[in-house]
N, C-alpha and C positions, 0 to 999 in steps of 0.2 A: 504493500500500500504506500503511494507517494503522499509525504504532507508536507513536503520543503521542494521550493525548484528554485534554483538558484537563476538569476537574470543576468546575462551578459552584458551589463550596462550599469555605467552609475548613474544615467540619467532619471533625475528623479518623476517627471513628468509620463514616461515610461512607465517605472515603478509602480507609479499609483493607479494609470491605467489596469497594468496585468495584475496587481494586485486586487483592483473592483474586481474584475473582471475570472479571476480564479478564485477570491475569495467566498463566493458563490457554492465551490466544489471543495470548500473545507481545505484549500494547499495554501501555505505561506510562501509568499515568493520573496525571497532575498537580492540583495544587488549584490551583483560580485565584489565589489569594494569592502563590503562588510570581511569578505574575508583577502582582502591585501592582493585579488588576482589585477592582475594588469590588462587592458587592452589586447586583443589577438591582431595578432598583421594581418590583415586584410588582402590578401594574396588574391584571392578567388577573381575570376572575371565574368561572374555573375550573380546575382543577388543572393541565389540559391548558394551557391559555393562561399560566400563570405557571410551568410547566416549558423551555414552549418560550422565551418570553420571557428568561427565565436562560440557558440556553442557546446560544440567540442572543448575547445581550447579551456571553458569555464568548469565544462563536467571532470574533464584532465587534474584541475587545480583543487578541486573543493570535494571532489567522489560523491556528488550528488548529479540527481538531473537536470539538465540545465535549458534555458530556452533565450532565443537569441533571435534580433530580425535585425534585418537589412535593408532599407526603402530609398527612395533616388525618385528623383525627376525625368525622365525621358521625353527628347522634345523633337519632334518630329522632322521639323526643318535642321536638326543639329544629327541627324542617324541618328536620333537616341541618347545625345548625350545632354547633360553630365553624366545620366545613367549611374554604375554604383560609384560613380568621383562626386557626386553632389555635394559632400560634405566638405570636400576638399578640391573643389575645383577651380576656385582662382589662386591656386596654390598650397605650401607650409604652412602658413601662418593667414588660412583662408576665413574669413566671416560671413557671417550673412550678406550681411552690407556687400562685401567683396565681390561674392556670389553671385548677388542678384546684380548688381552692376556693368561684372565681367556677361553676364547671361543675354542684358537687356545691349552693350555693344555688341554681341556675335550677332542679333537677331535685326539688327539696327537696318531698315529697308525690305523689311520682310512681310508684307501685308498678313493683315487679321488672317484673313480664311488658311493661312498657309501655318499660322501661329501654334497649331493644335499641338498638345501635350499629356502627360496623364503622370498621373503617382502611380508607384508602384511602394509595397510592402510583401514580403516574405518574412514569414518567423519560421523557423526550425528548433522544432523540440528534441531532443536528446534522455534517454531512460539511462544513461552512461556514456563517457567519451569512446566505447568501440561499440557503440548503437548502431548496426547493419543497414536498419529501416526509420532513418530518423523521421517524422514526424513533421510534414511540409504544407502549410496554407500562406495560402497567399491571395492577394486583393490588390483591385488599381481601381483609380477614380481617373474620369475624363477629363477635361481640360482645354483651356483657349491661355496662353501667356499675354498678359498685357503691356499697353508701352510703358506704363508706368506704374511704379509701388500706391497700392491701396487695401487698407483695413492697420487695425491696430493690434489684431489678435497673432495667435500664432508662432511661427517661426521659420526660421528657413523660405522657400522661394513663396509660401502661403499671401505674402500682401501682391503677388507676380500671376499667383494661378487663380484665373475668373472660370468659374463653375455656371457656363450659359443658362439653362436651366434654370438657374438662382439668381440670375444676376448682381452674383455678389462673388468677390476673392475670399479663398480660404479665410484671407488672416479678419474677413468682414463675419465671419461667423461664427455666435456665439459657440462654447470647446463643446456643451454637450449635443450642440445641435452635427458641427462636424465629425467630432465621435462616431456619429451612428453612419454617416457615410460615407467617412473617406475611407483611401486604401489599407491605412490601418485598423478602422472600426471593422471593412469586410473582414479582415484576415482575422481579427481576434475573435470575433462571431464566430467563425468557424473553428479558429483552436478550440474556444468553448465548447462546442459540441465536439468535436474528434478529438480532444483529450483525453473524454472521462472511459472509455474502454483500457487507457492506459493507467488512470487511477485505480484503480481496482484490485 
């Protein structure tokens, strides 16, 4: 029976998500940092491959099971990129600010209809770091990038990414209203339900 899953992430905002979100199913979810593991290198060259990678690398450190995601912007007119560099794509020492700046000069003469994008999220769950069948959902939300930053919420490219349908940017809406539908809200929906065969 699982009641600890260790989280590949000190991000606290994370944290409190997967913990609503599995506290549900009676498991405690920990941050890796509570027990001194470090960051995994991010080798993989794909969401899937650097979730599992994290996840690994945390079930490796602490001998619990551990659960790890990976999510990126992909943007159509760019092949897909930043893709899994989002975090780190205007470099080292990259920010948002950075980010979204370096984002909105690549796209710089690129009309609307051509603008389209989408989030993506992948979590991989782990029952052990030599876990055969780890444990893969994953979710993406649609997207238009705009010319320019709007909304106050959020983080990362969320004041860049306009949701047609809503006509509003991520960062313009309210966390529990995005929660339920962006590409992190699908994918956790679904660990919800295809976890608990593993709790057991």
């Amino acid at each position: 029976m699982i009641s600890k899953i260790v989280l590949a992430s000190g991000n606290k905002g994370k944290l409190r998500e997967f913990s609503q979100v599995l506290g549900d199913l009676n498991v405690e979810v920990i941050p890796q940092s509570e027990y001194n593991v470090s960051d995994a290198e991010e080798t993989g060259l794909s969401f899937v491959e650097n979730a599992i990678l994290k996840a690994r690398h945390a079930a490796q450190a602490t001998g619990l099971p551990a659960l790890a995601d990976d999510s990126g912007l992909e943007v159509d007119a760019l092949q897909g990129a930043p893709g899994i560099y989002s975090a780190r794509f205007s470099g080292a020492d990259a920010t948002d600010e950075k980010n979204n700046h370096l984002l909105l000069e690549k796209l710089q003469g690129v009309p609307a209809v051509k603008r389209t994008a989408r989030f993506r999220c992948v979590l991989a769950f782990m029952r052990h770091a030599n876990d055969p069948t780890p444990l893969i959902c994953q979710g993406s939300w649609e997207g238009v990038i705009l010319e320019q930053l709007s909304g106050e919420n959020g983080f990362g490219y969320d004041p860049l990414f306009f949701i047609p349908e809503l006509k509003k940017t991520s960062a313009q809406l309210p966390s529990d209203e995005k929660n339920k539908i962006s590409h992190r809200g699908q994918a956790v929906a679904l660990l919800k339900e295809s976890i608990k065969p593993y709790l057991k």
